[in-house]
MIDOSE-1310 file (N, C-alpha, C; in nm, 2 decimals, decimal comma, always signed):
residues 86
xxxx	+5,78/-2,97/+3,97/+5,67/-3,00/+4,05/+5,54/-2,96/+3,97; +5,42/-3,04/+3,97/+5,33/-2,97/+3,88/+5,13/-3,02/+4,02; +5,12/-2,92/+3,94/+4,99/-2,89/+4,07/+4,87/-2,96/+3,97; +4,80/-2,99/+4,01/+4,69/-3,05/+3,95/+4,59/-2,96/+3,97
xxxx	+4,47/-2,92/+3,86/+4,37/-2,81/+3,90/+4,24/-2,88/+3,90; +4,20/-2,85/+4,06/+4,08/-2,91/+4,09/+3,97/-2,93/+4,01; +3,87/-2,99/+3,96/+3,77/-3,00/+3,85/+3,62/-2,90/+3,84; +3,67/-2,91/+3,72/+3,52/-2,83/+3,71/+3,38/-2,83/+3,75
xxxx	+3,31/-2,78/+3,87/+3,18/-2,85/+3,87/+3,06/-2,80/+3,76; +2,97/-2,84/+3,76/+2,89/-2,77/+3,67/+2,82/-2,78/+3,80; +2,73/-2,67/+3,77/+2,57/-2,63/+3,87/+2,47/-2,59/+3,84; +2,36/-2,69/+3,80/+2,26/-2,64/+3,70/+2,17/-2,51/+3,77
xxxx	+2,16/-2,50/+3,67/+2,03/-2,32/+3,69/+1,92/-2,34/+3,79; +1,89/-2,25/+3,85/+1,81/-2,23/+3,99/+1,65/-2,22/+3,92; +1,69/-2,19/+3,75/+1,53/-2,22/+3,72/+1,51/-2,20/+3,56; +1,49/-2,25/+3,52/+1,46/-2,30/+3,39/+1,40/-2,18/+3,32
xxxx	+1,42/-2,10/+3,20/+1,34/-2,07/+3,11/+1,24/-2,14/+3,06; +1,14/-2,06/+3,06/+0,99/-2,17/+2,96/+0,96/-2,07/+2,82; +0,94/-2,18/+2,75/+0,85/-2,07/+2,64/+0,77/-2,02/+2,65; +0,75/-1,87/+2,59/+0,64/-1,84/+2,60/+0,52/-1,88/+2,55
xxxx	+0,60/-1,92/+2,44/+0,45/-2,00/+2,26/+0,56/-2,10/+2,25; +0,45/-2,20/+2,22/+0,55/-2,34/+2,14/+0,56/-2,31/+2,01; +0,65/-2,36/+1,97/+0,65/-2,37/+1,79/+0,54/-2,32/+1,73; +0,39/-2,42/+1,72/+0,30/-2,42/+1,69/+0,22/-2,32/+1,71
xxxx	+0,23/-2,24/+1,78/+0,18/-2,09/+1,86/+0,20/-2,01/+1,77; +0,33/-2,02/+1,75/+0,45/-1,92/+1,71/+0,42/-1,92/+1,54; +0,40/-2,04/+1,46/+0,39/-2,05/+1,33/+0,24/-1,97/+1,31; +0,16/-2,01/+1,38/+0,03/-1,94/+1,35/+0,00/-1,81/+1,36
xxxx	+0,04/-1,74/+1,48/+0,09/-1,62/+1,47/+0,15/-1,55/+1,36; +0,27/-1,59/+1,30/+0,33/-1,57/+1,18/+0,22/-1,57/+1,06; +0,12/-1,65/+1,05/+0,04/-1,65/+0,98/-0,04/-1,59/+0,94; -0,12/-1,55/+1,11/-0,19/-1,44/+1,10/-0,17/-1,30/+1,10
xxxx	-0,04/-1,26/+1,12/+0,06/-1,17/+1,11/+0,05/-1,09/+0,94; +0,12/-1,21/+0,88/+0,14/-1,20/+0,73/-0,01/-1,17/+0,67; -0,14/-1,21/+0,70/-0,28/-1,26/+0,64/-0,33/-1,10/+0,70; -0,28/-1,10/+0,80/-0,30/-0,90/+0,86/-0,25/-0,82/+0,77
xxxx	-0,12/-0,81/+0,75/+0,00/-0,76/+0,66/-0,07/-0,74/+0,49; -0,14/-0,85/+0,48/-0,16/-0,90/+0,35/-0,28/-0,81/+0,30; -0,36/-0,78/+0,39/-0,49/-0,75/+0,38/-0,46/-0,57/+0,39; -0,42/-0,55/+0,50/-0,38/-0,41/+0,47/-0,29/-0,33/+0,36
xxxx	-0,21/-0,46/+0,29/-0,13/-0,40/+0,19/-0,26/-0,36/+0,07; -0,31/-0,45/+0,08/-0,44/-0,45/-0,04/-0,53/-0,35/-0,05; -0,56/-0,33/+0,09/-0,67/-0,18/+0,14/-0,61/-0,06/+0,08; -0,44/-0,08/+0,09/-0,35/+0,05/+0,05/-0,37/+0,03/-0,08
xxxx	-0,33/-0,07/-0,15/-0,36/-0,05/-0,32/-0,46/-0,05/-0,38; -0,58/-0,07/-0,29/-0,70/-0,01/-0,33/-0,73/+0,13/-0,33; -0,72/+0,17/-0,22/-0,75/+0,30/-0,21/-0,61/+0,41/-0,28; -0,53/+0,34/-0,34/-0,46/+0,41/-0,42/-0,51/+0,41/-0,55
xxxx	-0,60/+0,28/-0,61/-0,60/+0,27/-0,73/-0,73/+0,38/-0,74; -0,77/+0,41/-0,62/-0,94/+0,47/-0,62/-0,87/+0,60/-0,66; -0,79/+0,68/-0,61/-0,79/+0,77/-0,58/-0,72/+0,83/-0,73; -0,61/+0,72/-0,78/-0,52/+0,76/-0,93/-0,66/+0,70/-1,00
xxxx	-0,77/+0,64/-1,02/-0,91/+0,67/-1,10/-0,94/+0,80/-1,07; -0,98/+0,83/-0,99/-1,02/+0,97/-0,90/-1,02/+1,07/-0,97; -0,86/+1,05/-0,96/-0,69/+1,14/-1,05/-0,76/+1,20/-1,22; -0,77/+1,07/-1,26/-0,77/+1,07/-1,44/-0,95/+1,07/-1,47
xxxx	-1,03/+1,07/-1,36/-1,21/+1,12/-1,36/-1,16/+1,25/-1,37; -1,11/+1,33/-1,28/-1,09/+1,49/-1,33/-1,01/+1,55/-1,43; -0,89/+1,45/-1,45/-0,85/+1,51/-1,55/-0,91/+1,50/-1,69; -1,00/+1,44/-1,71/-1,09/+1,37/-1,81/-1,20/+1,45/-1,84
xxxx	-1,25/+1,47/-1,68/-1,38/+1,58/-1,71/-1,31/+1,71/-1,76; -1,16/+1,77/-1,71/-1,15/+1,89/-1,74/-1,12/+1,91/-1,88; -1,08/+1,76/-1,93/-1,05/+1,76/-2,07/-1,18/+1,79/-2,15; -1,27/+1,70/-2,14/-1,39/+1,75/-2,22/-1,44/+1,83/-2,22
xxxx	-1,42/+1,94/-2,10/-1,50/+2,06/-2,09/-1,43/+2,15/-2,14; -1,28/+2,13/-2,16/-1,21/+2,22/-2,28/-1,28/+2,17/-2,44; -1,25/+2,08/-2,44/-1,26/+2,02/-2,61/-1,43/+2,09/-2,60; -1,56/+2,10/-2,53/-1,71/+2,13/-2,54/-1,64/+2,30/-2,56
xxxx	-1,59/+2,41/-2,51/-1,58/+2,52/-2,50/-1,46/+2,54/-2,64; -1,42/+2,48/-2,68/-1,36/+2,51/-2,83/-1,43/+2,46/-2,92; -1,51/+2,39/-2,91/-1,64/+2,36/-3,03/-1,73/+2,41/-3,02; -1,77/+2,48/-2,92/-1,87/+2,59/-2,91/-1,79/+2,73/-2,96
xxxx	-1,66/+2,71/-2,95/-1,64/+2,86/-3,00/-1,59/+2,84/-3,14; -1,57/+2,75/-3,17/-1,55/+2,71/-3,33/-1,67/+2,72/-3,40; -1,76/+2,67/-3,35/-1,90/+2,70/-3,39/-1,98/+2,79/-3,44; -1,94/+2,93/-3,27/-2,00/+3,05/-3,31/-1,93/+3,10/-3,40
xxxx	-1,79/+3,12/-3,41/-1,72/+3,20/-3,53/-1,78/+3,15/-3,68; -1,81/+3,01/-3,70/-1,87/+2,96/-3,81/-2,01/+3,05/-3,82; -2,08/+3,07/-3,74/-2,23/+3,18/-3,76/-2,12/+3,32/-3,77; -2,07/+3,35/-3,72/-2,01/+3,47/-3,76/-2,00/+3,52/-3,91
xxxx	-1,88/+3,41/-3,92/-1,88/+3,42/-4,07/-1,96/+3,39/-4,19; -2,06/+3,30/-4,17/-2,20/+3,30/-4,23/-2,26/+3,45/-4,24; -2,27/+3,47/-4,18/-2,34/+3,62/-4,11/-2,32/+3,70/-4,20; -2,19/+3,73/-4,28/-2,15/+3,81/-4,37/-2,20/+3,74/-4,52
xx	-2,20/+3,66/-4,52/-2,30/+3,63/-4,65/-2,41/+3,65/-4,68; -2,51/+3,70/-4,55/-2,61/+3,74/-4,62/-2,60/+3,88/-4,68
């Protein structure tokens, strides 16, 4: 004996999803997204590049003010030792 199984109904949805953004919405967004993204990455590599200048302005100045304070003292020793020749 074989039973037959009544059919499937389908029953459509009581209410549709909508988009929120069409495609078109959605790509622009993405755009201005990335052009935001883009601009701040830049601000960060600027103000990194300012700051490693910054970096090598001080280490630069501290260099020279060593190299100025050993030629001043290489200097006086040179009057020093003059000094004894008269």
């Amino acid at each position: 004996m074989y039973y037959s199984l009544p059919m499937l109904i389908l029953i459509e949805p009581i209410f549709r999803a909508k988009p929120m953004v069409d495609d078109d919405d959605f790509l622009d967004d993405i755009n201005e997204n990335n052009e935001a993204v883009e601009q701040e990455e830049d601000i960060e590599a600027l103000e990194l590049a300012e700051k490693k200048a910054e970096e090598q302005a001080q280490k630069n100045l501290l260099a020279r003010k060593r190299i100025d304070d050993l030629m001043e003292k290489k200097r006086l020793k040179e009057l020093l030792d003059d000094e004894d020749d008269w």
